[in-house]
Steps between C-alpha positions, in 0.01 A plus 500: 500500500665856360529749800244665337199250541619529864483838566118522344423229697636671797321813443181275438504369814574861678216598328237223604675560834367894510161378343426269769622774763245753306246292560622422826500882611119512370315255670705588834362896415145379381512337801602753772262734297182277577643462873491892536150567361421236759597723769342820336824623388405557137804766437735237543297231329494745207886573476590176567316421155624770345861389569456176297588631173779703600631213720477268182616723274841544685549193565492405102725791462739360765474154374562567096776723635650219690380238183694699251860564736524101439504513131887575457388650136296775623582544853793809438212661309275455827789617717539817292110581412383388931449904519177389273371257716507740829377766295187239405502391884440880625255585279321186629544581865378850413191392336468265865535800705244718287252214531547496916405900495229458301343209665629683832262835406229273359457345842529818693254636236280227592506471812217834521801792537381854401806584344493348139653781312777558768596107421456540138786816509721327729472165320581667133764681656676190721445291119697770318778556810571089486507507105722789509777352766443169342582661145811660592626156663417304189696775289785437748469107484537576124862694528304885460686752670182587727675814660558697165140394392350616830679842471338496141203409575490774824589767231221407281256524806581805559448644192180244433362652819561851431310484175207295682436708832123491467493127491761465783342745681184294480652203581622663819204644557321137472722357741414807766157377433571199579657511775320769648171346461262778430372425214508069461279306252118446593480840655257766356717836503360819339753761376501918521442483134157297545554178348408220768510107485638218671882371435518249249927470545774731628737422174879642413391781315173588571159406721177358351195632672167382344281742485116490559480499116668150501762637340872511583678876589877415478706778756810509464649445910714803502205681437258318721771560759465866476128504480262509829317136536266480689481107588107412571645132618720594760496496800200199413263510237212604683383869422237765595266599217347839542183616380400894488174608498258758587147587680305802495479707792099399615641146567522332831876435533444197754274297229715603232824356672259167618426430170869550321618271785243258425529476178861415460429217795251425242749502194819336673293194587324465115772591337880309505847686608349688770714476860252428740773567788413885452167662552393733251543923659313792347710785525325851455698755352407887436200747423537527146309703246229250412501285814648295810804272318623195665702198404431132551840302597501088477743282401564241262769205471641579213578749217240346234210474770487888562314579166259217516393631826499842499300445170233316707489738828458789297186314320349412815577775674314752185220256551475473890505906500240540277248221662582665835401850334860634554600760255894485353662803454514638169624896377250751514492881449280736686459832315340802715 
């Protein structure tokens, strides 16, 4: 038998050898993985799982590797081109660790946290931190002088980020955002310049709000920044919904406030979104020109609920007034 039959077989046998570990490494993962989501431990169920292709894939790489260094013909050529197979290797561990954050934030996601746009930002920007240090370690695997291509590449920043200052400054501006947590997504924010909506996502450049149109209003984050927000979420959803009106001045003020408060008992209990924690308060207000003003303050549970109901008091409140004789304000003009 030539050496060369003997080397192939060699490197046949390495490479049943790392096939049979493969599937080796598999089952034992498959296996701890069902163990975990035994004991509710579904994170580490999940990146066990996720670590059998990696795993596998290395271990190939590590066996042909090995299979080839026995085959006298080729093995200088393996010797001198190995750079390749780390290069492959890292790319393959990077792709492992990108998989573990995203499964990581997933979870967290899942797991009923408020702050899914916060993860979202931090989970681009820990992707594109481990791409970026596992890039310049690949380069230097492959013989690239990393230091004079950092310097480059800091050079080109700068001048990159000089000519893009909005979009940094929005990206910046995002992060404060973020991090700040006045404005996150879910929460119903109406700006200075009137447009109001809930937060569809806090992005790098700019913040969707969809409007009561159903339509999106893209703001760019160094502007929404600047602006004044008023947040209608924080500190909790529930809000007071006011409702001005007006009697003349012939009307008993007792029956008129007995009614108002009666009515929006009435309306909170027929109608859903109402907080039922807080009684309903009449609240009167001045001597104005055509009457005695007041405002009716009750609350609802959430943002959308406040039109329904005020919608429906002001209904039954037009009604109850007018069965119970009472006259609402309106302008009048008295000539002499």
């Amino acid at each position: 038998m030539s050496q060369l039959a003997r080397d192939i077989i060699e490197a046949g046998v390495t490479l049943v050898i790392a096939a049979a570990f493969v599937i080796g490494v598999r089952i034992v993962l498959a296996m701890l993985a069902d163990r975990f989501d035994q004991k509710n431990s579904s994170l580490t169920g999940d990146l066990l799982r996720a670590m059998r292709l990696p795993a596998s894939i290395i271990i190939l790489l590590a066996g042909v590797y090995v299979a080839l260094l026995q085959v006298d013909r080729v093995a200088d050529y393996i010797v001198k081109y190995s750079s390749l197979f780390d290069a492959v290797t890292a790319v393959v561990v990077l792709v492992a660790i990108t998989s573990i954050i995203n499964l990581a934030m997933q979870w967290y996601i899942g797991s009923g946290t408020d702050k899914k746009s916060q993860l979202s930002m931090f989970r681009k920007l820990a992707v594109l931190i481990v791409w970026l240090i596992g890039a310049v370690q690949i380069l230097s695997m492959m013989g690239v002088k990393v230091t004079a291509l950092v310097a480059s590449l800091g050079i080109a920043g700068l001048a990159v980020g000089l000519a893009l200052q909005d979009t940094v400054a929005n990206l910046f501006a995002g992060f404060y955002l973020v991090v700040d947590r006045t404005v996150r997504m879910g929460d119903y924010i109406k700006l200075d310049s009137g447009q109001e909506g809930f937060v569809e996502t806090v992005g790098w450049r700019n913040t969707q709000i969809r409007l009561g149109s159903n339509n999106l209003a893209l703001v760019p984050n160094a502007k929404l920044i600047q602006s004044v927000i008023t947040n209608m979420t924080l500190p909790n959803p529930t809000l007071s919904v006011y409702t001005y009106a007006g009697v003349s001045y012939t009307s008993d003020l007792e029956q008129v406030e007995k009614i108002a408060i009666e009515v929006a008992n009435e309306v909170l209990r027929a109608f859903p979104g109402g907080d039922m924690t807080f009684a309903p308060v009449l609240r009167f207000k001045e001597f104005a020109d055509t009457g005695v003003t007041f405002v009716v303050i009750f609350r609802a549970i959430e943002v959308d609920a406040q039109y329904v109901l005020q919608h429906e008091y002001i209904k039954a409140l037009h009604k109850a007034f007018k069965q119970e004789n009472i006259e609402i304000s309106m302008p009048a003009r008295k000539l002499n």
